[in-house]
C-alpha positions, 0 to 999 in steps of 0.5 A: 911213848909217842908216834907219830903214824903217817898214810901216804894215800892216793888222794891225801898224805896224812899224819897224826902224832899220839901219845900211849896212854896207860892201857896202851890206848892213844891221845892224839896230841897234833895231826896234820893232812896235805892234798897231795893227789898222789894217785891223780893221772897214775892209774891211766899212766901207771906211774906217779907224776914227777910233781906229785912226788915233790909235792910228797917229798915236801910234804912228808920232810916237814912231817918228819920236822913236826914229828921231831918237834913232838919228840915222837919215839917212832915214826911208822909210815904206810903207803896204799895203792898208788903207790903200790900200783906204780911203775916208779912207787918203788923210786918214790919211797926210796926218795923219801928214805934218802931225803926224809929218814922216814922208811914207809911200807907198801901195804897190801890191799887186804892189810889196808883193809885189816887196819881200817877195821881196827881204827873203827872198832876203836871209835864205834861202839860195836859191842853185841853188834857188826857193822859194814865198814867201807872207806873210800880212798884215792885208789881203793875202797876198802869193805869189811865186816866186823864186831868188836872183837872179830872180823868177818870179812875183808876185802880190796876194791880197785874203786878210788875216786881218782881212779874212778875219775881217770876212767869216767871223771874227766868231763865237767860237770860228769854227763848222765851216759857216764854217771850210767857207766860209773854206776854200773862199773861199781855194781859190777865190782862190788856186787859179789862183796856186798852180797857176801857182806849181806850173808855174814850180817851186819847191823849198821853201815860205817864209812870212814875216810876224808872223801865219805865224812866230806859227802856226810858233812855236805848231806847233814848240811844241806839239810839245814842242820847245826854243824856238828864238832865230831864226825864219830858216831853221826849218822846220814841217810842213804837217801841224802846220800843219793841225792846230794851225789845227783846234785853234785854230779850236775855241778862243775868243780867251781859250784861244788866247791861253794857248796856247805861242807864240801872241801874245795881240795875235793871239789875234783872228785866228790862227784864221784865220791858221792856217786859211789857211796851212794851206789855201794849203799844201795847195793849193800841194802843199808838205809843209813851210814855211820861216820867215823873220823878214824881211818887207816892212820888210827889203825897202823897206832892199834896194830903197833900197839897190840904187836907190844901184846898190852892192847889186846889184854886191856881189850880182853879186860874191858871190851866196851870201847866207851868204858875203856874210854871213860877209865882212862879219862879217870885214870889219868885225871888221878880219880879212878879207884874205889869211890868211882866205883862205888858211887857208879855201883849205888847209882846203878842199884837206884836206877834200876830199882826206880825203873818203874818211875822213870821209864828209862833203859838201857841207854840211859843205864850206860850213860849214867854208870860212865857219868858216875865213873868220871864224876869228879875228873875235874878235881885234876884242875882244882877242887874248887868248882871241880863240877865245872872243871869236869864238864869242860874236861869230858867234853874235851877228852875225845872220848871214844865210841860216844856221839857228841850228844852223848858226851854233852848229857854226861859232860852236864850229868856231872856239871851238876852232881853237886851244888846249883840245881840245873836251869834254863838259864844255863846255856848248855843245859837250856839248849837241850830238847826237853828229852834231854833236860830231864834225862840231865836232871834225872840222872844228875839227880841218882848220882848226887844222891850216890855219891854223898852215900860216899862221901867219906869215900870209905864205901860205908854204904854197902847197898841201897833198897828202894821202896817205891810208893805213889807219893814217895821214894824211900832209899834204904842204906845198908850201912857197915860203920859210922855213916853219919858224914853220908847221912848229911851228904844225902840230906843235901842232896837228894832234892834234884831226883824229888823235883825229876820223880814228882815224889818225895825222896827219903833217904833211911839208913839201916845199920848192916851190924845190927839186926832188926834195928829201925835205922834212922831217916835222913832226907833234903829239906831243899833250900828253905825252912823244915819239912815235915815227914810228908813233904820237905820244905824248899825253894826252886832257887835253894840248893842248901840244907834248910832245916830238919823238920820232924815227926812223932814216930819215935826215935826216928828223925826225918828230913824228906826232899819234895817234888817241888823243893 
């Protein structure tokens, strides 16, 4: 199924076109934005402009066309407080009946609000935490509270920076007596909401909306940082908030809209964006603020879903947004199912066991099971270099509740669960902090050895026992068959996790259906010639199997991967 949602805003019109996806989530397939400025002079007059609703009409007809192209099965389109305040928004939407075919709803306040909420809690992360969501429109901003699944608190603020700009805005660039006055006209309307959101509790601040990720974008900027390739889950400070709102609101249009970041359709009413979110931050006690892409539109796709009754039972299922995200990449690459699973469950066990040696936590445990679920993604392109494959395929998938530095370590954890070892010389991997290159190959080092412990794909393997030692590692199989093809997988590929521990890695495999028995052991001689039981042969270049070296304990065979194979 396909829809296409549409906000007809007081500052923007847009649309964005999805497609269902099997848990009844969405992929956005096109979207499109236009600056109509609905709302511009109508909360002075009290109605529409004649040009801004041909503008509107043009606007929404080409939609309908893009729409129609998409072959989208429904079209559901809301309009907020422009319209909605407007002596003439009811002749507007009667225009866009007759002219477009599209039937727009005027949607209340508190509605706005509800489905804003809905789009952030599908995009942030709020699992065992709330968060203050505020989106700044044309006429309103919208404030709630919420968690991942319940929401405490919404409300409706007459605030919009076109309404600010028809009350303060008009003088260029904005004098300091009417700075003063904007800023107390906000404290005096937000201040009862936001200490109510104070005394509901909320762990980080979320702004959403075009005019909060253009103050982001222009404040993460002026800070000479790198440009970022998704808003969803960066974070600016409070403080450069207020102090870009005060450059800003000392530049006229023309100088604001040179400025990094700063989109020149904006440049009319940023100022008092700026001034806003900086004042509501201030008010509301937050030291920094989360941005989000997804808005109003996002939220009309959910509600509509979940009126079908799928969304929600999926969300019951699996409540971690960031989960859900990463199974439907696997589900819809064909790669979810039992070897995900069980790669994912003896990378865990490893993790958790080694947590002595490496020092990681949480975090890093929850990037390491997503990674481990969505690991071979890449063989819906071709087997063949199918690492490769599912680094360009993760870090392209849009995937929901992760920040882009997140999504770069798990898109190169897979790169590099099988064959080349990571190097400097690669250019995604070389360009991260050294925090991150080892995070990379550390993890990268688990999966590789749990996901030979598959690779029948069989789920042989049962469980792993760690012993760890100060010069070695030893990983114990409990094995329920015939593990001999999972006995050659783990010797090649255990040397990544010896060079990221310091330590030898041994691999021993003990037979679940024989009691007692001594088991065999079966390490990575790296890429160069035989180990012996106390350190493996290898070479910084190899990722081949080397030879097997050998040692007088009995019937055992040993094949050990070094630190420095």
């Amino acid at each position: 199924m396909k829809l296409a949602a549409i906000d007809i805003g007081s500052n923007s019109l847009h649309m964005i076109i999805v497609r269902a996806t099997s848990d009844h989530s969405f992929e956005i397939v096109d979207r499109e934005k236009d600056m109509v400025k609905l709302g511009a002079g109508a909360f002075r007059s009290g109605r529409l402009d004649d040009g801004a609703i041909r503008a509107g009409l043009a606007t929404l007809a080409r939609y309908r066309k893009l729409a129609e192209r998409f072959g989208v099965d429904e079209v559901i389109a809301v309009a907020t407080s422009a319209v909605r305040e407007a002596l003439n928004g009811g002749d507007f939407l009667d225009a866009v009946k007759r002219e477009t075919g599209i039937v727009a709803n005027v949607v209340s306040g508190d509605e706005e609000a509800r489905l804003i909420y809905l789009a952030v809690r599908h995009a942030i992360d709020l699992t065992d935490r709330r968060a203050l969501i505020v989106d700044v429109g044309g006429g309103s901003v919208e404030v709630t509270v919420g968690g991942a699944r319940e929401l405490r608190l919404s409300q409706h603020l007459k605030l919009g920076v076109q309404r600010l700009r028809d009350l303060f805005g008009r003088e260029d660039p904005l004098p300091a007596k009417a700075r003063k006055a904007l800023e107390a006209f906000v404290r005096e309307r937000a201040e009862p909401v936001l200490a109510r959101a104070r005394d509901v509790g909320f762990q980080l601040a979320v702004g959403t909306s075009g005019s909060i990720l253009g103050l982001g974008a222009a404040a993460w900027l002026r800070r000479g940082r790198e440009p970022w390739i998704s808003p969803n889950g960066q974070v600016v400070r409070a403080e450069e908030v207020r102090d870009l709102a005060e450059r800003l609101a000392g530049l006229d249009a023309a100088a604001r809209a040179r400025l990094p970041g700063v989109d020149a359709q904006r440049a009319d009413t940023i100022h008092l964006a700026g001034l806003l979110v900086a004042t509501l931050l201030e008010i509301a006690r937050a030291e920094s603020l989360t941005l989000c892409e997804c808005a109003l539109r996002e939220g009309v796709v959910l509600d509509y879903l979940a009126r079908q009754a799928d969304r929600l039972r999926a969300e019951e299922e699996v409540p971690d947004i960031r989960r859900r995200s990463a199974l439907d990449l696997a589900r819809r690459s064909g790669q979810a199912g039992p070897h995900a699973e069980r790669v994912a469950e003896l990378a865990l066990s490893i993790f958790d066991q080694t947590g002595k040696i490496h020092g990681l936590g949480l975090p890093e445990r929850r990037l390491l099971e997503d990674a481990a679920l969505i690991h071979d993604v890449g063989k819906h392109l071709g087997f063949e270099r199918h690492e490769h494959h599912g680094y360009y395929m993760i870090r392209n998938a849009d995937l929901r509740g992760f920040t882009d530095e997140e999504v770069e370590l798990m898109a190169l954890i897979t790169r590099y669960h099988r064959k080349a070892m990571p190097k400097r010389r690669h250019r995604e991997f070389g360009s991260l902090p050294r925090r991150g290159r080892r995070l990379v190959r550390l993890l990268a080092g688990i999966l590789r050895i749990a996901e030979g412990l598959d690779r029948s794909q069989f789920q042989v393997v049962r469980a792993v026992r760690c012993a760890v030692a100060p010069d070695r590692l030893e990983v114990r199989a409990i094995v329920d068959g015939d593990a001999e093809l999972e006995l050659w997988a783990a010797r090649r590929k255990s040397a990544l996790l010896a060079r990221a521990l310091g330590r030898d890695v041994e691999i021993v495999v003990d037979d679940a259906r024989v009691a007692g028995g001594d088991g065999s052991r079966v390490g990575d001689g790296g890429g160069g010639g035989g180990g012996t039981a106390a350190n493996g042969g290898g070479s910084d270049n190899g990722d081949g199997d080397g030879a097997a070296g050998t040692d007088a304990r009995g019937d055992e065979h040993h094949v050990v991967a070094g630190p420095t194979a």
